[in-house]
N, C-alpha and C positions, 0 to 999 in steps of 0.2 A: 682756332680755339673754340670759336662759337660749335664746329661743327661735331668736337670733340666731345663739348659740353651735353650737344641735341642725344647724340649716342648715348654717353654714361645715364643722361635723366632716362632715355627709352629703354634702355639697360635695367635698371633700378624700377622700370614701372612693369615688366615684363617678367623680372623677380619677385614683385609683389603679388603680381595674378595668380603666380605658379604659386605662392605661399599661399593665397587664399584659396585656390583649387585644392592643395594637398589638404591643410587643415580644414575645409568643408568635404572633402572626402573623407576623412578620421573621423569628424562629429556622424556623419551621415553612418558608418562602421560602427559609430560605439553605439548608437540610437537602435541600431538594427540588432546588437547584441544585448541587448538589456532584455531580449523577451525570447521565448521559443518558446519550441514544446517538450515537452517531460514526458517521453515515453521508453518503455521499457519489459524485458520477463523478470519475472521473479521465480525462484524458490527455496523452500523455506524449511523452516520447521518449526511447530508451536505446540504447546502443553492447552489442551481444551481440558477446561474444569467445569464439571454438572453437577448440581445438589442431586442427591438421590429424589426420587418418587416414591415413598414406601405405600405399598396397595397388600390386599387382605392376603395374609400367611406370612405375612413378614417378604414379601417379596420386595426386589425392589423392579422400579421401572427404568431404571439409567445406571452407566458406573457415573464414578465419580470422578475419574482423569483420563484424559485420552492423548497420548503423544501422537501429535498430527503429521502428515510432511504436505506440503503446500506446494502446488505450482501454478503458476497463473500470471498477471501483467498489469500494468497500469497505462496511464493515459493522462495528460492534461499539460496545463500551463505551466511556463519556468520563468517568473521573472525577477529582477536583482533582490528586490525583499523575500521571496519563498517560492515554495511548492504547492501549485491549486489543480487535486487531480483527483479523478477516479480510481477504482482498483477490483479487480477482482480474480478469485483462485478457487480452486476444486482441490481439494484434501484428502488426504486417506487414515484418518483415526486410528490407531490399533488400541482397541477396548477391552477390557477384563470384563463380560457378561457375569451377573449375577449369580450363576453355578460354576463359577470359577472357572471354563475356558477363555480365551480369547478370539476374537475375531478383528473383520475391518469391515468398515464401516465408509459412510460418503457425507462429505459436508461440501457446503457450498457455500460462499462468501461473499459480497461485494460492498464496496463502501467509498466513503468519502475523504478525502485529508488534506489540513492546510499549514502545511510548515513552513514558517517563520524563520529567516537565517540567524543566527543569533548573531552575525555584524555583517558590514559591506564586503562582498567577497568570500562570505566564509562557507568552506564545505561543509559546515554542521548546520542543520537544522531541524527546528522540534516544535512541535501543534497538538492541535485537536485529530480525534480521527474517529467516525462511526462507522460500525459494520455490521452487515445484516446478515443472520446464519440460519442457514438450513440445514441440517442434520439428522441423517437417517440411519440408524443402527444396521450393520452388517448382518446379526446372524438371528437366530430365533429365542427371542426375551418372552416369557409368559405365554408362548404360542403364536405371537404376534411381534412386527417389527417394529420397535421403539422409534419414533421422531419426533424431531420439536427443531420449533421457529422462533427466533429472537433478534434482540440487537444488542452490541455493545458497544461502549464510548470509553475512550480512554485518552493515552498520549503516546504520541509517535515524536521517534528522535532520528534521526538518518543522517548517516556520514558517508557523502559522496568525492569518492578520491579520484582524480582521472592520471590516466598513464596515458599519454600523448591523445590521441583521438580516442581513446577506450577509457569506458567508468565501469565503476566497479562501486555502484551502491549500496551499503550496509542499512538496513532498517528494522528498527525493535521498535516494536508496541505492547501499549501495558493493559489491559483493556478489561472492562466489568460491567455488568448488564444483567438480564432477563429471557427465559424463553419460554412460550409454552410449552408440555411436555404431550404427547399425546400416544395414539398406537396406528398401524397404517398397514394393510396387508393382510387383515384378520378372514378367517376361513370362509365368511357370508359374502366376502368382498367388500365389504362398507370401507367410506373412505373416512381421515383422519379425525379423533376423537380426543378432545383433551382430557388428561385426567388431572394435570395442575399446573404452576405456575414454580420455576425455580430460579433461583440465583445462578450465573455461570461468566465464568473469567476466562482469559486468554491472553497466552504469552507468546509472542509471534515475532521470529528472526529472520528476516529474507535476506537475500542476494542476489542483485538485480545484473545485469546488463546491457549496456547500452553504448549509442556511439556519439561524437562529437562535441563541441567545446562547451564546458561548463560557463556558464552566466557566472562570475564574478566579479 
């Protein structure tokens, strides 16, 4: 009996190790999943909106809406409270020039963003987000190429859905800001010249792709 007893207790103490092994290897697993990285492409499409430049004869120096299409990528940190990342994308405008043709044009992007999940585990998340633009008119405005330099701030919402190992991240921002407006290309070769300061908004829808388990 004694020796039956020595068994079952060495029994019972060699089920306990194995329980402490398992559940320190689970804490060790979920510690390790609370953090990664957030990376990913994107493309997109956004509505860029410019205030006019009006310059002598009634001219103007910019349209005033540009449907953009966007492609580019992000970068950064994922952890259980949100998303802390960089971003950036190269665009292609198509613009209504001031004599009523159209063209395309080059913008460039890059910016910052910090979304917030809105609960524990959840695919929805929405922040702050800044972004810096450079924008360079396609075709020939007043004899010269239209550009201007700014930045906008607004809020980013992103709905990140995954299908087994694959996401498939949804992101809209709502954004308002400033640029200078200036001319860039002109026939002496001088380089950029401001001629004012305008208001300018953007509406920006991506779709990202990326692989591996979502943080929730």
């Amino acid at each position: 009996l004694s020796e039956v007893s020595r068994q079952a207790d060495q029994a019972f103490n060699d089920a306990a190790n194995a329980s402490g092994l398992a559940s320190s290897a689970l804490s060790s697993a979920e510690v390790a999943h609370t953090s990664g990285v957030s990376a990913g492409l994107d493309v997109g499409f956004a509505i860029l909106g410019q205030a006019d430049v009006s310059l002598k004869g009634g001219k103007k120096a910019r349209p005033g809406l540009a449907p953009t299409i966007l492609v580019g990528g992000h970068v950064g940190a994922e952890l259980e409270s949100g998303l802390y990342r960089a971003f950036g994308a190269v665009g292609v405008p198509y613009e209504t020039a001031p004599k009523g043709h159209t063209e395309n044009g080059l913008v460039l992007t890059a910016g910052l963003e910090s979304l917030f999940k809105l609960s524990r585990g959840s695919a929805h998340s929405v922040g702050p987000i800044v972004r810096f633009i450079d924008h360079e008119s396609g075709g020939d405005v007043l004899g010269v190429n239209a550009k201007s330099r700014g930045a906008t701030f607004g809020v980013a919402y992103e709905f990140d859905p995954q299908f087994g190992s694959f996401r498939v991240p949804i992101h809209i921002s709502l954004e308002g800001g400033a640029e200078q407006v200036g001319t860039q290309g002109t026939d002496d070769g001088s380089a950029f010249k401001a001629i004012g300061v305008v208001p300018v908004g953007m509406l920006a829808i991506t779709f990202g792709a990326s692989t591996g388990s979502a943080i929730r």
